[in-house]
N, C-alpha and C positions, 0 to 999 in steps of 0.2 A: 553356228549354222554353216561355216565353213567346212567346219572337220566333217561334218555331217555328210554335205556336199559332197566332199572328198571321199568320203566311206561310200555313199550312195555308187559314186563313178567308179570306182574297183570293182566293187559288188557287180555291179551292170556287166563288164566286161571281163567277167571272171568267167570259167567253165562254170558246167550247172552243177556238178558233186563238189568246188571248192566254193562253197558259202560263205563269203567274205561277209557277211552283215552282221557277224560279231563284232566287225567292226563300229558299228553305227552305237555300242554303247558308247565309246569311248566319249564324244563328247555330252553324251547324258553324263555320263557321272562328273566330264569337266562344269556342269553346265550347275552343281549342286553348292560348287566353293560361290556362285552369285550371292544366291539366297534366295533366286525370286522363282517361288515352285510353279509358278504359271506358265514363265518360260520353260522350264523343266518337263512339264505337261505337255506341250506345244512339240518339245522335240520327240519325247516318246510317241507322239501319235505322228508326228512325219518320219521317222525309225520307221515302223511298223509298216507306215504305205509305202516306204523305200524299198523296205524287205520284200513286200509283196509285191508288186513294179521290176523288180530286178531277177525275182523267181518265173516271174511271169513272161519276162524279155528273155532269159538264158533257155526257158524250153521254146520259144519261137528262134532262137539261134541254131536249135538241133534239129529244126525241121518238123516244130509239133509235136514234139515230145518230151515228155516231163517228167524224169526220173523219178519213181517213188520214193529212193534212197536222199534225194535233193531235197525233195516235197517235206520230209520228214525233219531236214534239217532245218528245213526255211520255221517251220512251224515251232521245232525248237530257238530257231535266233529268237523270231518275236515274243519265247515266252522269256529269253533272259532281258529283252529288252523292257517287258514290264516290269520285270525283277527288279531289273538294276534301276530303271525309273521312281519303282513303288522306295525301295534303296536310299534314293539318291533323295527324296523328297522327305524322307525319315531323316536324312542326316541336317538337311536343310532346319527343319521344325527346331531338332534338337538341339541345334546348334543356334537358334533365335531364343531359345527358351534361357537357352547359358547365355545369353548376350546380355539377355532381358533381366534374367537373374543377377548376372555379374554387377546392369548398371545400375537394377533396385540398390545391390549391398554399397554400391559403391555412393550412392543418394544417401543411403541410411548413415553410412561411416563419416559423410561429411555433413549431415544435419545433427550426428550428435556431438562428433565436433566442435559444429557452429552452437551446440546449447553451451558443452561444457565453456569454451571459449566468454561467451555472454554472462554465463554465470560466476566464472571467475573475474571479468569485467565489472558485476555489480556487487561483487562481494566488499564493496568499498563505499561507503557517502563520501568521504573526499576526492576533490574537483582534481588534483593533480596527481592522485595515484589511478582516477578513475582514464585519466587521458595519458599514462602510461601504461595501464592495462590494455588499451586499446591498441597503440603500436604494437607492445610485445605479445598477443595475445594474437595478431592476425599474422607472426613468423609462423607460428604453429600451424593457425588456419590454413595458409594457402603454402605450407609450406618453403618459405622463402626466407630471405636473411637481409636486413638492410631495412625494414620499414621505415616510411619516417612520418610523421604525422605533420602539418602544415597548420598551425591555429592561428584564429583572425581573433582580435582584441576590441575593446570597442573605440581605441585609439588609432587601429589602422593596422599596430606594427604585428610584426610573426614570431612566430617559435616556432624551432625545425624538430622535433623527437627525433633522436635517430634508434630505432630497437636492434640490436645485437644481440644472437641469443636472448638469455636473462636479464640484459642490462640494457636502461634505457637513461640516454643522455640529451640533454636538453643544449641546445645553442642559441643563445638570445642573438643571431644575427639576421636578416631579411634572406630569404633565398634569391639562387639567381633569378634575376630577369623573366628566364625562360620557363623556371618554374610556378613563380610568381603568376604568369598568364595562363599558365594549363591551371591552376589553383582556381583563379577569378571564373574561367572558362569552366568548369567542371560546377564550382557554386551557381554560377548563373543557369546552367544547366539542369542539375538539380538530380542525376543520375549519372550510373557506374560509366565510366569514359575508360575504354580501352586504348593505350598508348604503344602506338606502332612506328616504326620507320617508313611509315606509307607517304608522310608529309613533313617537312623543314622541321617545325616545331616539335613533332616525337620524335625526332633522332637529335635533337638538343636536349628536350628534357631526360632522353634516355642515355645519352651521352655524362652528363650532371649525374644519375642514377646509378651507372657503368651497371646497366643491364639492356638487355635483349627487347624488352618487352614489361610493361609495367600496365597495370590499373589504378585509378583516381577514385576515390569514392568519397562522395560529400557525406558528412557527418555535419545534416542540419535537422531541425524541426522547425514547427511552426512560427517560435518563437525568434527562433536564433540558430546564426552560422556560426559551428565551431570551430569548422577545418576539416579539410581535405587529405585523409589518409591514404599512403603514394607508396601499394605494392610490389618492389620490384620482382620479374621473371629472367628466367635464360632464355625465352621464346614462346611468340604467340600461344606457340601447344601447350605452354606453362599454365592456360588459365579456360581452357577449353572444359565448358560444361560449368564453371564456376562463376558466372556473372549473378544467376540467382543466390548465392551464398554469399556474395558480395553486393549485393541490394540486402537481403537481410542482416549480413555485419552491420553492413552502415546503418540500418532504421534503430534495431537494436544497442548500437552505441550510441547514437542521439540519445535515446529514451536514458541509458543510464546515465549518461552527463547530465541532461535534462532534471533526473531525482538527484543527481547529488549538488547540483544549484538551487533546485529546493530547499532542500536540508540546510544548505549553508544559509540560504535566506530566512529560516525559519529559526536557525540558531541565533543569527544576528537582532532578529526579532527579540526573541527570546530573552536574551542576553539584554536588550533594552527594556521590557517590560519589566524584568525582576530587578533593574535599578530604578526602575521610577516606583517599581512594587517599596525596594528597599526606602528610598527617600519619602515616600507616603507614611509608610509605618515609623520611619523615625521623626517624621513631622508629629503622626500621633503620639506617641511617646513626650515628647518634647510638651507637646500640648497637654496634655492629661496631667503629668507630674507638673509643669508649673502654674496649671492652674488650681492644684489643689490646694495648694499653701495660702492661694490669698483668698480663695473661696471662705476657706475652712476660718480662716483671720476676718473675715470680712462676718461669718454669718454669728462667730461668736460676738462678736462685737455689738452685733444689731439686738444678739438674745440680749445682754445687756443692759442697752439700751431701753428692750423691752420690760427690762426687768426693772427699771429705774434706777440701774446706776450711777446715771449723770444728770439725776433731777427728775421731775415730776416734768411726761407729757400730756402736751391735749392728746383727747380719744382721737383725734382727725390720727397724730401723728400714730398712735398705738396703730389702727388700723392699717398704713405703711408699712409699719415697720413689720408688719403679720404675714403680709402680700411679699414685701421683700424679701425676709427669712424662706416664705416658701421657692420664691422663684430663685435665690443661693443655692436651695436643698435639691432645685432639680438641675439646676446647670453641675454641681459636684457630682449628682448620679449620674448626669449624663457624659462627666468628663471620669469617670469609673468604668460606664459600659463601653465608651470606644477604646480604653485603655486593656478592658477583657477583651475584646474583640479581637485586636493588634496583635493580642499574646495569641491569641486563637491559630488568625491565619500564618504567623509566626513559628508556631512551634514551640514560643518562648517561654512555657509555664512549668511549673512544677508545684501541682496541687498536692497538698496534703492526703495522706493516707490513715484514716479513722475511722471506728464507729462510730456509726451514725444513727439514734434511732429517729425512726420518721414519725411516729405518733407522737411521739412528743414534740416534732421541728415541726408538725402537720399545726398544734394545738397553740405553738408560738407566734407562728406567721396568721394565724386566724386574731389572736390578743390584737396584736398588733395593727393589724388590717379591717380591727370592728369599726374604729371608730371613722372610716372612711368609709367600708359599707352602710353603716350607720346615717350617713349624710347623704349616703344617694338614695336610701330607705330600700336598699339588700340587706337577704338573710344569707349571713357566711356562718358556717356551722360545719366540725367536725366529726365523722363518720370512721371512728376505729374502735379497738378492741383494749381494755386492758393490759395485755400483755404486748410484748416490743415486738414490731418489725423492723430489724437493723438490715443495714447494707453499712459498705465499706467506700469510702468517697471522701472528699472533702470535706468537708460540714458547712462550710461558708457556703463554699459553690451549687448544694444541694439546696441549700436555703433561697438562695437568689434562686433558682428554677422554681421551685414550686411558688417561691413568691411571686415571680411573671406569673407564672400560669393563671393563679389567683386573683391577680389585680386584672390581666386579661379580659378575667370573665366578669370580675367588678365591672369594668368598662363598655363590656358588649354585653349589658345586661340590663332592662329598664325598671325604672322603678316597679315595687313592689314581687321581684323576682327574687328569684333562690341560687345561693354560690355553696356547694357540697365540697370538701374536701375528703377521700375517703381514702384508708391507707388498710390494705390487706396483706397474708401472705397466700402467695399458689406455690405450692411445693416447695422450689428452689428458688421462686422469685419473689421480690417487693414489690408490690401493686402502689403506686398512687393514682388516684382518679380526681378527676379535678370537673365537676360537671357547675354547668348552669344552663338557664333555661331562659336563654339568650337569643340574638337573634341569627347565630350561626355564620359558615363560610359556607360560600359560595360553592358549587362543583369548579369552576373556572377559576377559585383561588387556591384549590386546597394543596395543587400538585407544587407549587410556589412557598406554601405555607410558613416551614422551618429553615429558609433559607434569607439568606441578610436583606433590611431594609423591604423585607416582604409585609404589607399593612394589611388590616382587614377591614371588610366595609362596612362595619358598626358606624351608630351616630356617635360615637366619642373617639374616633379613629385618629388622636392627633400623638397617637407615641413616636417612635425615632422606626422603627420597624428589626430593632433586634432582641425585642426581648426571647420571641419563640426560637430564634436561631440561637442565642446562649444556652437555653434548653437543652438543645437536639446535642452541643456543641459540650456540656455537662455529662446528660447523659450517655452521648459514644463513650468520656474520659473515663467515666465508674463502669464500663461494663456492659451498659444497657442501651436504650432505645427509648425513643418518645413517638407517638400516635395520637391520630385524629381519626374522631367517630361523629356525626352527625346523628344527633337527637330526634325521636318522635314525637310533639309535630315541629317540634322547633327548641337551637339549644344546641349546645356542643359538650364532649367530652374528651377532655385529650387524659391519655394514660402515660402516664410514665414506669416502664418495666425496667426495673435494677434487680442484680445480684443479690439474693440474701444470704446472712449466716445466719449463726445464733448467736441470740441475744447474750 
């Protein structure tokens, strides 16, 4: 406004042929390095009345007369005055637009920064490579050299990081004093603390730092304080525009500390469960093999007995000794199936690999299993063809499956029902079908079905609950798959689908 003023007064007191309001651009265009086109506006339109005002005083200086040749200049000053206005207002724009653009890329350059920074941060689950990522990784960040990161223990004491370029060195001694209280102050606080020479304490701690200017940032969550990472600068302008980048370091390094103290907790876990896993299965082991020795001693002894090797009993004692043998023969089966089991979850097996024909293992396990259907007054009866459906399998361990299956349905089956064993081939596969018209599973049991100590809610429901999970556990080993279908109107079928050859 001054130059203005100044151009205005020459102008006024000029002759009427020398048109000094050329001058009045000059501070339009000073007026465009501002930025602010309002002012800009403001002076072009008092230009213009000065112009006119000063043309208008120089012809009443001549006595009332108004040069044409003046008139003509005057009218050209105010059109370079819009010029250089219109000008000057263009330069302004363009030059907000470069500002605006410069500070986008200059955003952009340091949030991909801050991702790559984070991402090589959690490229780690370990706690002490994760909290030297974190010092070395914010030199880069903010450009600086000297980080040190500040961690709190759940014993009180500190660790100082110090990051050097690439190298980051650990000092188990307590910081000073000084820093010690900006540390406490910054945690209780719980946000970015910019450290200046404004007050006693930042020119200690920045003194300790031998920098200009430093940042604090807590590196906590919800859980837990880990420490206060202590960015030094050469000066205030070191960190201008970067507090937001330094609120999301910090959140973001919490959170990766945060996942790799999960992990370690989760491995310690881990690491405990699979010893109690391991001491469980060699308790079973241990149990299974020594109880079979005196089972197996114990029930020969009672046949024996029943046989009248040691003399003539009364019927009271024959009948014991009947009841005994059976309840020998199911504590041995039962110390067989936690001993299959054990190898199960184990890994510890190594079944035989053989032909297997199943019409004929189907026709065995039914001999065998009459004369118990027999007594609950079930029809077990097999359903194959003459020729062989073979698969490739254990032979034992196929045995046992179809035999649960079988005795299954013996069990969830009431008197005067039917137990079908049926053994087909489909193309490339071995069918067995194992039906009875029983009283079925539940919708609410079936998804449970083939997995351990899973029972069903038949009125004879008192097995151990693994026979259907040895099945499942059979059939993965050979190749195949086992399934449950639900009967119309009542009644189950479970199929077991294995591999065939030829016979």
């Amino acid at each position: 406004m001054v130059a203005l003023l100044a151009a205005f007064i020459v102008d006024l007191f000029s002759p009427q042929l020398l048109v000094a309001a050329i001058l009045l651009d000059i501070p339009i265009v000073m007026s465009s390095l501002g930025g602010n086109r309002r002012f800009t506006y403001g002076l072009v339109v008092a230009a213009l009345i000065a112009n006119a005002v000063a043309g208008y005083v120089n012809g009443l200086q001549e006595h009332d007369y108004w040069n044409p040749l003046a008139i003509a200049d005057r009218v050209l000053a105010g059109m370079s005055i819009v010029f250089v206005g219109y000008l000057s207002t263009t330069v302004q724009q363009t030059a907000q637009q470069a500002g605006r653009l410069a500070a986008q890329q200059t955003r952009t350059q340091r949030e991909a920064q801050l991702a790559s920074a984070i991402e090589r941060v959690r490229a780690s689950l370990s706690i002490d490579l994760v909290l030297r990522a974190i010092a070395r990784e914010a030199n880069g960040l903010f450009d600086v050299r000297g980080t040190r990161f500040v961690l709190t223990d759940e014993t009180g004491l500190t660790l100082v990081a110090h990051a050097d370029a690439e190298t980051v060195e650990v000092d188990e001694t307590r910081p000073a004093p000084e820093v010690a209280s900006l540390v406490a102050r910054t945690l209780d606080g719980g946000d970015v603390v910019t450290v200046g020479t404004s007050d006693a304490l930042g020119r200690l701690v920045l003194d300790r730092l031998h920098a200009g200017a430093a940042l604090a940032l807590p590196i906590v969550d919800r859980e837990r304080r880990f420490g206060v990472l202590l960015v030094p600068g050469k000066d205030a302008r070191s960190f201008e525009d970067a507090l937001g980048i330094a609120r999301a370091y910090a959140v973001q390094s919490a959170n990766a500390l945060a996942q790799a103290r999960l992990f370690a907790e989760l491995a310690q876990r881990n690491t405990a469960l699979e010893e109690r896993s391991a001491v469980i299965r060699d308790l079973v082991y241990a149990l299974s093999h020594d109880l079979r020795t005196p089972l197996t001693a114990l029930g020969m002894t009672m046949r024996q007995a029943r046989a009248s090797a040691y003399g003539e009993l009364p019927p009271a004692y024959i009948e014991i000794l009947d009841r005994s043998v059976g309840a020998t023969d199911d504590v041995a089966r039962l110390a067989e199936t936690l001993l299959l089991v054990a190898r199960f979850e184990s890994d510890d097996r190594r079944p035989e690999r053989e032909r297997v024909d199943l019409p004929a293992t189907a026709r065995r396990i039914a001999a065998e299993l009459d004369a118990l259907a027999t007594a609950r007054n079930v029809r077990l009866h097999v359903v194959a063809g003459d020729e062989p459906v073979c698969t490739v399998g254990d032979a034992s361990d196929l045995r046992r499956a179809i035999t649960n299956l079988v005795a299954n349905g013996l069990d969830h089956t009431p008197e005067g029902g039917t137990v079908t064993i049926e053994v087909e081939p489909e193309r490339d596969r071995a069918i067995v079908r194992v039906t009875d018209d029983g009283y079925g599973v539940s919708e609410s049991a079936r998804s449970a079905l083939f997995t351990r100590f899973a029972r069903g809610e038949g009125r004879r429901g008192g097995g151990t609950g693994l026979g259907l999970y040895i099945v499942r556990r059979v059939a993965q080993e050979t190749g195949g798959s086992i399934a449950y279908m639900p009967r119309e109107p009542r009644g189950s079928t479970f199929i077991l689908n294995l591999p065939a050859v030829p016979a």
